[in-house]
Each structure stands twice: as C-alpha cells, then as structure tokens.
C-alpha positions in Angstrom: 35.0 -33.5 -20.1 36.7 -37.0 -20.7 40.1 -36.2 -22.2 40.9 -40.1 -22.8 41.7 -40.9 -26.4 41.2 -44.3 -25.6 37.8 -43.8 -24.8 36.9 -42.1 -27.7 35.0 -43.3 -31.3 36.2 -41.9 -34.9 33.2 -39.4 -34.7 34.3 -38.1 -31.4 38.2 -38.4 -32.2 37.1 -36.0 -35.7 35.8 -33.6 -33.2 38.6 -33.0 -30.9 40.9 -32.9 -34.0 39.0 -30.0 -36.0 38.3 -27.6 -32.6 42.0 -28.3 -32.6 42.5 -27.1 -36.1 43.7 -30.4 -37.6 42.3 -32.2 -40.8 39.4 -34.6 -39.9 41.2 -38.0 -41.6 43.7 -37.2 -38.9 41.1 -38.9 -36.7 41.3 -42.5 -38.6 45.5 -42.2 -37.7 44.5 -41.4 -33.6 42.1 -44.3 -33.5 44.1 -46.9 -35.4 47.1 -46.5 -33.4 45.7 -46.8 -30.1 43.3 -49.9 -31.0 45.3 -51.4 -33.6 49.0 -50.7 -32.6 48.4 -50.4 -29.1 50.1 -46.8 -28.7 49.4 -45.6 -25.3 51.6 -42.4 -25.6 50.3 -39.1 -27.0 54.4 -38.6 -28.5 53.6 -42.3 -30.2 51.5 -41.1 -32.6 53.9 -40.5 -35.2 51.4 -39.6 -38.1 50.4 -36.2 -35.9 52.9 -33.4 -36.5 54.8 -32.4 -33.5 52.9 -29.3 -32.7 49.7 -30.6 -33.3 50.8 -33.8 -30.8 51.4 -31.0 -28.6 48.5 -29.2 -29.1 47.0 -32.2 -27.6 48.8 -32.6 -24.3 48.4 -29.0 -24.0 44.7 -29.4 -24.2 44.4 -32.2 -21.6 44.2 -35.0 -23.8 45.8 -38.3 -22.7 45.8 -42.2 -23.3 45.3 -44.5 -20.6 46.6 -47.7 -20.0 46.2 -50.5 -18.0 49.3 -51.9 -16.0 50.0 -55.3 -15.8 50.5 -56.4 -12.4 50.8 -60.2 -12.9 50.0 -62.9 -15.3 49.2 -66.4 -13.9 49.7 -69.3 -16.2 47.4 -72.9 -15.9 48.7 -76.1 -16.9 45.7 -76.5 -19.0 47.4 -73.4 -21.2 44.7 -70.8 -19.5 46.2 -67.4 -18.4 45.1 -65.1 -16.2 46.2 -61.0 -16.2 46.0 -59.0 -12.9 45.5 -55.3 -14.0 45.9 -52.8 -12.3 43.8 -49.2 -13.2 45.1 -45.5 -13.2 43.1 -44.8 -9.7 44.3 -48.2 -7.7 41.7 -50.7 -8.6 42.1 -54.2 -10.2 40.4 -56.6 -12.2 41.4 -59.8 -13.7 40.6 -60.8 -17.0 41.2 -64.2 -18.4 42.8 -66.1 -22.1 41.0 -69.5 -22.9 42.9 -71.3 -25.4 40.8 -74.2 -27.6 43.1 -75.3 -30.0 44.2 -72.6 -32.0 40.8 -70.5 -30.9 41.5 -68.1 -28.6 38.9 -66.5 -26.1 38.8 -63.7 -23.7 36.6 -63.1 -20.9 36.9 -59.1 -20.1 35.7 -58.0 -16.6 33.2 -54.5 -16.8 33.3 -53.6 -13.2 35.5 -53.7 -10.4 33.8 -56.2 -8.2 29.9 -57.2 -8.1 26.4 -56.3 -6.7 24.7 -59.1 -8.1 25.6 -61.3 -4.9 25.3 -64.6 -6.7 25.6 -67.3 -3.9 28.2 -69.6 -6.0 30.4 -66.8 -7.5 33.6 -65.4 -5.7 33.7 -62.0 -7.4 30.1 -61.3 -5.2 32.6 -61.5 -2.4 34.4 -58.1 -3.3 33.5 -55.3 -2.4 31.8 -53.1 -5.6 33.9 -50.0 -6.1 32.7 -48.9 -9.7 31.9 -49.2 -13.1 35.0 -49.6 -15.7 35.4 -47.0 -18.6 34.8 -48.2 -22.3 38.7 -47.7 -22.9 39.4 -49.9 -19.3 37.2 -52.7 -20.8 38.4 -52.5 -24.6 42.5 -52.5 -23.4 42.1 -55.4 -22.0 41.6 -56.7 -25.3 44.7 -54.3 -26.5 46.7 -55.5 -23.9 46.5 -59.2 -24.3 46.6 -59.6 -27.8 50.5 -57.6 -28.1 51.4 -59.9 -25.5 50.2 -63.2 -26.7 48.7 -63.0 -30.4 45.3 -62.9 -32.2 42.0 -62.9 -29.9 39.4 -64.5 -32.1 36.2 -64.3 -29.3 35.9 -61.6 -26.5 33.3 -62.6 -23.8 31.6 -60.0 -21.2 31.7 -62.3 -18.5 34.5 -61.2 -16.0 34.0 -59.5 -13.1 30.6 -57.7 -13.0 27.3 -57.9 -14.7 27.9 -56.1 -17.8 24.4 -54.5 -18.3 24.6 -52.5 -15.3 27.6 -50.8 -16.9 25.5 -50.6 -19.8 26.7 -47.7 -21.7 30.6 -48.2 -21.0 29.9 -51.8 -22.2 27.7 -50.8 -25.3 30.2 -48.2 -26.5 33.5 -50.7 -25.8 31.4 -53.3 -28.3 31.5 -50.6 -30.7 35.2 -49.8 -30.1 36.5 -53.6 -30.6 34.5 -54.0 -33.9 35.4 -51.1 -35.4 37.0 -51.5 -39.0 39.8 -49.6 -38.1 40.4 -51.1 -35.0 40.4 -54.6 -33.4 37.7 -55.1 -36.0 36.4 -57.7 -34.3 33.0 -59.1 -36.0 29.9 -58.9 -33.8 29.4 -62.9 -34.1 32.7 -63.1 -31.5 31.7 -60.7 -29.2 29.6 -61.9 -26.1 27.8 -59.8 -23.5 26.2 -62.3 -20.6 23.8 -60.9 -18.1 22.7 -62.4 -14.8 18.8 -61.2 -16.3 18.7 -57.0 -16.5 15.3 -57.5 -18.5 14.6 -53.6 -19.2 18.5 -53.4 -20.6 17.7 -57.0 -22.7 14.9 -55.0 -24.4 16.8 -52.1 -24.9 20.0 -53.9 -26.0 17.2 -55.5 -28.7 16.7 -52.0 -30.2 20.1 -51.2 -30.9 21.9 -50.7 -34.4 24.4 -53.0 -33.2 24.2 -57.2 -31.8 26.8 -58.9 -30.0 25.7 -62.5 -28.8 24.0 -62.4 -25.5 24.2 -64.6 -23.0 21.9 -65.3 -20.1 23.3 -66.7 -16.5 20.2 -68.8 -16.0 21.4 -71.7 -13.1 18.1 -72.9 -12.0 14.8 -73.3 -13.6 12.0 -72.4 -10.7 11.7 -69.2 -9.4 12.3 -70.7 -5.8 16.1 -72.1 -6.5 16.9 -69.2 -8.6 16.9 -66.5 -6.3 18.3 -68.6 -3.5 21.2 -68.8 -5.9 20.9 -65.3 -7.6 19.6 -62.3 -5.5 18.2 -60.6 -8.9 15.5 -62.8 -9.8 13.5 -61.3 -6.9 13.3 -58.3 -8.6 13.6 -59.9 -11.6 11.6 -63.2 -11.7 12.1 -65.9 -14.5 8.7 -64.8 -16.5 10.1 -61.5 -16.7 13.4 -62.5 -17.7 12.0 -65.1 -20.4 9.5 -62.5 -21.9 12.6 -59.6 -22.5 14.3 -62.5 -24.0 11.3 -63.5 -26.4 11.4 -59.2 -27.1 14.7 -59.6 -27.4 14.4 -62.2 -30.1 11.5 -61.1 -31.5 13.9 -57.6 -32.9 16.8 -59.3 -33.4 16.3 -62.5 -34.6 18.8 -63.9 -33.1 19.9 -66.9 -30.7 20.5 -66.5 -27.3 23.1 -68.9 -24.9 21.9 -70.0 -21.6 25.0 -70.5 -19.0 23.9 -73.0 -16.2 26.3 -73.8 -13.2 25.9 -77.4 -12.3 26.2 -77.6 -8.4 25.7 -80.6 -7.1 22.6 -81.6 -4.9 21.4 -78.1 -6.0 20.3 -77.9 -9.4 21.5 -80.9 -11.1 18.7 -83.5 -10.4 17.0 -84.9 -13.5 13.9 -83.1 -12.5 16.2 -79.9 -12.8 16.9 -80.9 -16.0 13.3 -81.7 -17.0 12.1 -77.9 -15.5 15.2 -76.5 -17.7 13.6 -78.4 -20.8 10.4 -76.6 -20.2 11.3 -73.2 -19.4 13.1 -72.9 -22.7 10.8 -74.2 -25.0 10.1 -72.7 -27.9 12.7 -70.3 -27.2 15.5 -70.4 -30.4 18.6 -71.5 -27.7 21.5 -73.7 -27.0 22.6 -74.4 -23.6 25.9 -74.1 -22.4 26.7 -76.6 -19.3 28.9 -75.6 -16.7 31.1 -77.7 -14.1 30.5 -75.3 -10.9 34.2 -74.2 -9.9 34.5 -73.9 -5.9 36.6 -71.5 -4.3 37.3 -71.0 -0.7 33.9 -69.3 1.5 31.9 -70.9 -0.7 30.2 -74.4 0.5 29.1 -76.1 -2.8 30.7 -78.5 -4.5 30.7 -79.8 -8.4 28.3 -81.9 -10.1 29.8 -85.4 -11.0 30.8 -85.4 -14.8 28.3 -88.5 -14.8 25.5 -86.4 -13.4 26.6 -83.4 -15.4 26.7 -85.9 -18.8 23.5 -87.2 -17.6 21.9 -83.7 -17.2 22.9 -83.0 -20.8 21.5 -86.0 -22.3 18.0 -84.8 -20.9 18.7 -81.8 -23.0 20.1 -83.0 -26.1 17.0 -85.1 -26.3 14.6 -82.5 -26.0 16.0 -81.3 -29.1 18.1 -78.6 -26.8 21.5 -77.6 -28.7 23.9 -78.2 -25.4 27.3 -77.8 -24.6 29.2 -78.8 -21.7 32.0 -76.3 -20.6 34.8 -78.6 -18.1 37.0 -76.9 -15.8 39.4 -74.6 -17.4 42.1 -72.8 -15.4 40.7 -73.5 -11.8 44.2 -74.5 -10.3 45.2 -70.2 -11.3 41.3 -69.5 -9.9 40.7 -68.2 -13.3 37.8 -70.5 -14.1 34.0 -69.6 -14.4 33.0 -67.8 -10.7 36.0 -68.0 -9.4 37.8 -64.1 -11.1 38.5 -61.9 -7.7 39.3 -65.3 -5.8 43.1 -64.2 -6.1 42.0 -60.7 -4.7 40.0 -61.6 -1.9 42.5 -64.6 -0.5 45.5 -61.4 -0.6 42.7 -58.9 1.0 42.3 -61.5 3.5 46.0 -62.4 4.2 46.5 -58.7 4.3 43.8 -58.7 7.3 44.9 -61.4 9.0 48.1 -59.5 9.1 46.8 -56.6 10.1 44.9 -58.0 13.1 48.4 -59.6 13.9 50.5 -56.8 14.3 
C-alpha cells in the first residue's frame, strides 16, 4: 500500500484518518498543509495532536519531497529546476515568465519512449513513470521558491498519457479547492496522439486543456519525425480528437515544431490548413530549439511568420511561441539536454580512466 500523504486526495486522506481513529475534518488540515503550505514533514502538521502525528509515522505514513539539486537561470527570466527523486532519478521542470503570467511546464516521466526525432528528452534512457505527488510538488516546490503559478503545462519530460492515471489524479490534486486550487482552464496536458486515452480522457468528470504535438501534416513526414503515428496514424488521431470534442466541447491546441527544410514549406502550411478544418482549434507555432545529436536546425522567423500568415488566413487562431530559455536548454525539446551532456561527460571520463 502507498503510505505517501502527498499522493493522497481528501477522500483517501478521510480514510487513513478514521482507521486511525481520528475525526474525518482532520483530513481537510493533512491535505491543506502539504498542497497549500508546502509541509513535507509528518511533525509539521501542527493541527494533528502529537499522538495522533505519531500514530502516523508509526503506521508507515510519510511525505515525500523532491530535492532540489540546481536551478538554472536564462537571461530572458526563464528558470529551470533540476530535481532530484527519493530513489535517484531526475527530471527537470521549467518557469516561463510572460509579464506578470507565470507558467510551468511539469515533466510526468523520467525520460521518454516516444523517440521523437527533434526532441532531446527521446535521448534518455526511460526509467519510469512519476507518482501523482512527484508531478504535483513540482508545482509545490516552485511556487514557495518564486511566487504565484498562474498556468501549469504537462509538457516536460514524457508523454503524459502514457502515465495516465498518475497524471489524471495529479490534475485533480492541483485543482483542488483546498489545495493549489488551480482552475482547470490553467491546467494543460499535451500528448504526442495516445488516441484510445484522448477518448477516455473525453469521458472524464474533469477537463484540463489538451494539447496535441502535431509537427507535420502527412502521414509520411509525421512518423519520420514521431515514431507513434505508425501505430497511431493522423486519421486516427483526428477522429479521437473530433470524440474528444464531440463530449467535451471544448477547444483543443495543436503544437507544431517549425524545422526548417522539414515541415515549414508553404505547402506544409497549406496540408496543416486542411487537416484541421472544421476542427474547433488554434495553433500554437513553435521555433524548433536544437540541441547537440540532433541535426536540424530552426525555421527562419520570416519563414516561420510566413507559415503563420497561411494560417491566420484560413481563419486558423495561431500563435507563434519564440525561443524561451534555450541558452539554460530549458526551451521546448530540449528538457534532459542538461542530463544527457553530464551522462556523456561522465562517459567520456569513464572511458578515460
């Protein structure tokens, strides 16, 4: 059985605390501490009595904590954390600052199956899924060191739907009231296309924004780019989104990576046009972010303005997303880039001695 408070949801928390012989309310105390005050000690939570705080470490219970091994800072104003988890593992997870708006991209696994050809975090080695409690305290975290979060993003390191429960449940945690309380409108989950978890994500009593990590148009450039659309091809992946919309009602975000002499060619931008019609969408353009063992290179900002204009004109809500903390490597594909260039210099070393 899980014994991490963090980890747990105000129905859960009231059942540890009655078969513990404590009032049920006591619950609400457990749950706001840890997500709104940040307590990660069991002796922290002040409103318990002493012997029933006790009672709790005596029965296993805990609260876990990320450690903060580093925090990179970008001239631009983005920061980058480098946290470190209870077994070994790290992730990195990453504060974009737009005026006063502040945004956090979470990571929901330690490194990345989805082998996407332009993104260095498919260069790590996968090693697991994070817990709900490892993705929401990096929300925790961040926010006592630098101030109010107003968006949280799923799109660290990792697909998020293939963590799908941890992911679901950490959504939950971070919009609970008595929490973060975080409304579901600021809360993000981006997918590189798991269509039967887009359809089941549609039937939930809860809806974050989803985001789809579309980067090409034809079936042909897709998967050359991202391994999944062989299994799960663009019709596919349009028709869970039209299910999707269907439930919910709601709009979705397409993320495309401009790389260019890749995907960036007007008739790109013509296919993309096509392949979203009729589809209630904006488009959110972004300048590809190289990193090193990766051979592509970035669109002009004249072909990426260009590319956009094709959009806009097909009546396509579009955004274009510049480089934000690349010279930290905590811009879009790059999270993990820190991790592999130490793994590497740490072989390199190796091979040496």
């Amino acid at each position: 059985m899980d014994k991490d408070l963090k980890n747990k949801m105000p129905a859960e928390l009231e059942a540890i605390v009655e078969e513990l012989g404590g009032k049920k309310y006591l619950a609400k105390y457990i749950f706001t501490f840890i997500h709104s005050k940040n307590v990660c000690e069991i002796s922290g939570l002040s409103t318990l009595s002493k012997l029933f705080r006790e009672a709790l470490t005596k029965n296993g219970y805990y609260i876990s904590r990320l450690k903060t091994v580093e925090v990179f800072t970008d001239p631009d104003g983005t920061e980058k954390y480098l946290f470190e988890l209870p077994d070994g593992c790290r992730i990195e997870t990453v504060v974009l600052c737009d005026g006063k708006r502040r945004t956090l991209c979470v990571s929901t696994q330690v490194g990345c199956v989805m082998n996407c050809a332009f993104c260095a975090t498919a260069k790590l080695k996968f090693q697991r899924n994070l817990t709900s409690a490892e993705i929401a305290d990096q929300v925790n975290v961040v926010e006592k060191d630098t101030g109010k979060i107003n968006n949280v993003v799923y799109m660290g390191m990792g697909e998020p739907l293939q963590n799908y429960d941890a992911v679901l449940k950490s959504v939950r945690i971070l919009n609970e009231p008595n929490g973060r309380n975080i409304g579901l409108r600021h809360l993000a989950i981006s997918t590189c296309g798991k269509c039967e978890e887009i359809r089941k994500l549609a039937n939930e009593d809860i809806h974050p924004r989803l985001a789809i990590s579309l980067n090409a148009a034809t079936d042909e450039l897709r998967t050359k780019l991202m391994p999944i659309n062989k299994a799960e091809p663009l019709a596919k992946l349009i028709s869970a989104v039209r299910a999707y919309q269907l439930v919910t009602r709601l709009r979705v975000t397409f993320e495309y990576v401009l790389i260019k002499g890749v995907n960036d060619s007007k008739l790109n931008a013509e296919k993309l046009v096509k392949l979203a019609d009729k589809i209630k969408c904006n488009i959110n353009l972004i300048e590809y972010n190289p990193h090193s063992g990766c051979p592509f290179q970035a669109s002009s900002k004249e072909t990426i303005k260009r590319f956009a204009k094709i959009l806009t004109a097909a009546g396509i809500e579009t955004t274009i997303r510049l480089k934000m903390g690349q010279k930290i490597k905590a811009a879009c594909g790059q999270l993990g880039a820190t991790l592999l260039n130490r793994n590497s210099g740490k072989q390199k070393k190796s091979n040496q001695n």
